[in-house]
N, C-alpha and C positions, 0 to 999 in steps of 0.2 A: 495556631500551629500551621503550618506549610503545606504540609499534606494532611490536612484536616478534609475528607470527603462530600461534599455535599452527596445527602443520601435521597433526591429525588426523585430524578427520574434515568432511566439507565439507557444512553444510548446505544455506548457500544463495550465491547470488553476486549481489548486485543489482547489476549492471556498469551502465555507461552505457545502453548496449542497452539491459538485460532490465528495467533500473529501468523506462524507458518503457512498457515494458509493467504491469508489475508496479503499478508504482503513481500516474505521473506521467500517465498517459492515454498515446495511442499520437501521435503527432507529425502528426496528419493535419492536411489542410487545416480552417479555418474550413466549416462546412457550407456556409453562404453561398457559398462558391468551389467546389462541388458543380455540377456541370452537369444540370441536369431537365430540358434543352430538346426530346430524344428519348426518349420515352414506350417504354417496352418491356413485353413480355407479364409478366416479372417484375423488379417494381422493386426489389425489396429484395436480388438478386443484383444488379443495376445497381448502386445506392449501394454495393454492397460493391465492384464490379468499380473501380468510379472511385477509392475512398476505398484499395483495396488498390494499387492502382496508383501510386500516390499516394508510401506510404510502405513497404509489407508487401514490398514485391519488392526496396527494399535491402537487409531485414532478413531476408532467405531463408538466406543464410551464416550467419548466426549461429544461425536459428531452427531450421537444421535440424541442429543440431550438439549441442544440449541442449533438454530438456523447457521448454517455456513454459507457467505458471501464471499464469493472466493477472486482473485486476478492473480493471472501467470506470473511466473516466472524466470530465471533463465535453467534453471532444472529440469521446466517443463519442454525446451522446444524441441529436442530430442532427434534432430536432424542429421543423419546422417547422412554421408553420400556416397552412393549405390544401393547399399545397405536398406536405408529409409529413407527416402526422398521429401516425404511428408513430416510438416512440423505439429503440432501440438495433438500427435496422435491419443493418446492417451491420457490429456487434459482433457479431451475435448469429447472422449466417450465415457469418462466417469466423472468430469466437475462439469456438468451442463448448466449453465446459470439462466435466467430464465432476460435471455437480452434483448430479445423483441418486444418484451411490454415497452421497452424503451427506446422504439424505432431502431433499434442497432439490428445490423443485419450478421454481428457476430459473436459467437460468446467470449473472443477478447476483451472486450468494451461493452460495456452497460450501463444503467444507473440505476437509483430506485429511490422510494421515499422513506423515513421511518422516523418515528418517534423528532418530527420537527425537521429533520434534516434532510437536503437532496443529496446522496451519496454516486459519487461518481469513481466507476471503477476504471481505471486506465490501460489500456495494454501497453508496454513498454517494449514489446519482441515481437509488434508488427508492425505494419507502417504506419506513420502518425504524421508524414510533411501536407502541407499547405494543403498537397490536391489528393490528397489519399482518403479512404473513407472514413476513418476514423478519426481526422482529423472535421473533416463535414460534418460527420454525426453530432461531435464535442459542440461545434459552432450551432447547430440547431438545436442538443439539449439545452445549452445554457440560454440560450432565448428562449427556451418554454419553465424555465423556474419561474413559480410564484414566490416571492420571499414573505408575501402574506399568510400561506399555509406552509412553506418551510423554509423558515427564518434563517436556516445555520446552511449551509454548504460546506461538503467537506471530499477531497478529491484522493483516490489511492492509486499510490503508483509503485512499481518494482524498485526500477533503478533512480536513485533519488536526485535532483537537480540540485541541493547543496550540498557540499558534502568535505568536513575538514580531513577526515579519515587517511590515510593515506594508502587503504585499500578502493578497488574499484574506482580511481581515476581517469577522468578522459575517454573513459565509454563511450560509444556514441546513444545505444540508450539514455544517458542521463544527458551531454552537453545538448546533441541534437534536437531530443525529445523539446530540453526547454526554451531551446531557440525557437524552435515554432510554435510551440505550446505555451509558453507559460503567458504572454498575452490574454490569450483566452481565458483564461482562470481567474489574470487579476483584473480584467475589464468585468466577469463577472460576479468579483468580489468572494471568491470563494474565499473562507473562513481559514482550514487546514488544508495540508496535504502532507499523509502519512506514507512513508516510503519503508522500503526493505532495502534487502539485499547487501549492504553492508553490514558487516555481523557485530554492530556495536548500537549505542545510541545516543543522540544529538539530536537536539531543539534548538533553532534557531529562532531569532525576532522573525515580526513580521518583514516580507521582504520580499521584491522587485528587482530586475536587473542587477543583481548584486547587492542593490545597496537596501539599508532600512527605510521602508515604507509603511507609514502605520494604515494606509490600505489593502496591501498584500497580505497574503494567507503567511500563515505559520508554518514552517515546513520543518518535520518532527522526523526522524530515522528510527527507526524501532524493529531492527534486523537480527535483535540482540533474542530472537526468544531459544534460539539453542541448534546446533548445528554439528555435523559431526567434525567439519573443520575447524572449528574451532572461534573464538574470539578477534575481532579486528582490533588490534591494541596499540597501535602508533596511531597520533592523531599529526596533524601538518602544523606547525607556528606562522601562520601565512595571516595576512588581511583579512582573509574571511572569518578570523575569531569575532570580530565588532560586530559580527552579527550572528554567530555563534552561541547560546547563551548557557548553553548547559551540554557537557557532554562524556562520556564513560564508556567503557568498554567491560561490560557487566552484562550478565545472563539477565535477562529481569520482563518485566510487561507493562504493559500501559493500562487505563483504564480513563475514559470519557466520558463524563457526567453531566446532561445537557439541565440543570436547571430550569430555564423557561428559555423566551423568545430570544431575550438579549444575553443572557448569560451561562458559560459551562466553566465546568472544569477539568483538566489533564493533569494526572499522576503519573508518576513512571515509579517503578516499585522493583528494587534492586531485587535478585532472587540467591542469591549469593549461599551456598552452605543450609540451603534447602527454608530460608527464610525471606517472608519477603517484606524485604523496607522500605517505604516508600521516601525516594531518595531527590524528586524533583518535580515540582507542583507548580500550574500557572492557570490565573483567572482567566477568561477569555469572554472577549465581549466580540458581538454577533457584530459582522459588516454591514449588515444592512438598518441594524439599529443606531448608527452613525449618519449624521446628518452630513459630516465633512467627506465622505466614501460613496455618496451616494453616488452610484453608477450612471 
């Protein structure tokens, strides 16, 4: 069967919940529907107290039952001008990740190891060009991966670098980011890169400058875990289907099933009518257990 699960070892679970976190931004209010009318001695506990209130306190059951690894998104930057001048107020006093074990000097950008895999979280709504820091940090984690001790890489980003949808076009988080970025990922051989922010989902081949590279990471859209606007439901008839391979505009969630060194597996599991079917399944064999990849 297709979606037949390997039941070995569990690395990650992007559920409907945790995708929200993970990579679709977190379900808060528009800022604009942010109340600033009482001034308080600290505003930036305010914004969070409002903004958690909000959304954080239904997801306390879920949140407190497994680790949350969290990255921004554009819900969170919350910029206002005059108003609030500062951006990820309230990301940034209630989702603290823990980014200095990983020489990052922000909690945008991090990484960390787990269960075989080096996981790298992206910021996509600060600055990631050539000379920025977060673009240094990326270039110095991916030199200190051992692929001895964690065999799979796997990269999360907001706004996603491929994308047939015909929501969230022409961003500059997604074109910009992967004009400077996505070198770095495929020189070193990152495996996935799971993206939000499009409210549907899409698996593409593996894949480089556009085209199919069976060295380039697989880059998965999983924006679909639920939002109050709704579904992204036009997809584009463009070139970029050939490397396209599965795609839907369906509520539903993923799940990552890391086998061993060289091998996982990726489900997507439609949720549709309160059931979840699993609608789109792919083997995936590790970059670095490739002799023709070898970096």
């Amino acid at each position: 069967m297709a979606c037949l699960i390997a039941r070995r070892r569990r690395l990650l679970l992007l559920r409907a919940s945790i995708l929200a976190v993970f990579l679709a931004g977190f379900a808060f209010p528009s800022v604009s529907a942010v109340s600033y009318r009482r001034p308080r001695r600290r505003p930036d506990l305010h914004v969070a107290r409002r903004l958690d209130e909000n959304d954080s306190t239904p997801q306390q059951p879920l949140a407190s039952q497994r680790p949350w690894m969290v990255t921004q998104g554009n819900h969170e930057v919350e910029r206002i001008p005059v108003v609030h001048s500062s951006s990820f107020t309230a990301y940034n006093a209630r989702w603290r990740m823990p980014f200095e074990e990983s020489g990052s000097t922000s909690n945008l950008y991090y990484s960390f190891d787990v269960a075989g895999a080096h996981v790298v979280m992206l910021g996509s709504y600060t600055d990631f060009g050539p000379s920025s820091a977060q673009y240094k940090w990326l270039q110095s984690d991916m030199a200190k991966v051992d692929r001895s001790k964690t065999p799979w890489i796997l990269a999360l980003i907001h706004a996603p670098w491929y994308n047939t949808n015909t929501a969230h076009q022409g961003e500059s988080e997604s074109v910009d980011m992967k004009r400077d970025m996505e070198s770095l990922l495929y020189n070193a051989r990152v495996d996935v890169v799971f993206a939000g922010h499009v409210h549907a989902y899409e698996r593409f081949a593996r894949v480089y400058r556009d085209k199919a590279d069976d060295c380039g990471p697989v880059h998965i859209t999983i924006g679909d875990g639920g939002n109050r606007e709704g579904l992204a439901t036009k997809f584009r008839n463009t070139g970029g289907e050939k490397i396209s391979v599965f795609r839907e505009a369906s509520f539903g969630h993923g799940e990552l099933e890391v086998v061993n060194a060289t091998h996982a597996q990726w489900t997507w599991h439609r949720n549709d009518d309160g059931e979840s079917v699993c609608s789109d399944a792919v083997w995936l064999t590790s970059l670095s257990s490739l002799t023709s990849c070898k970096a």
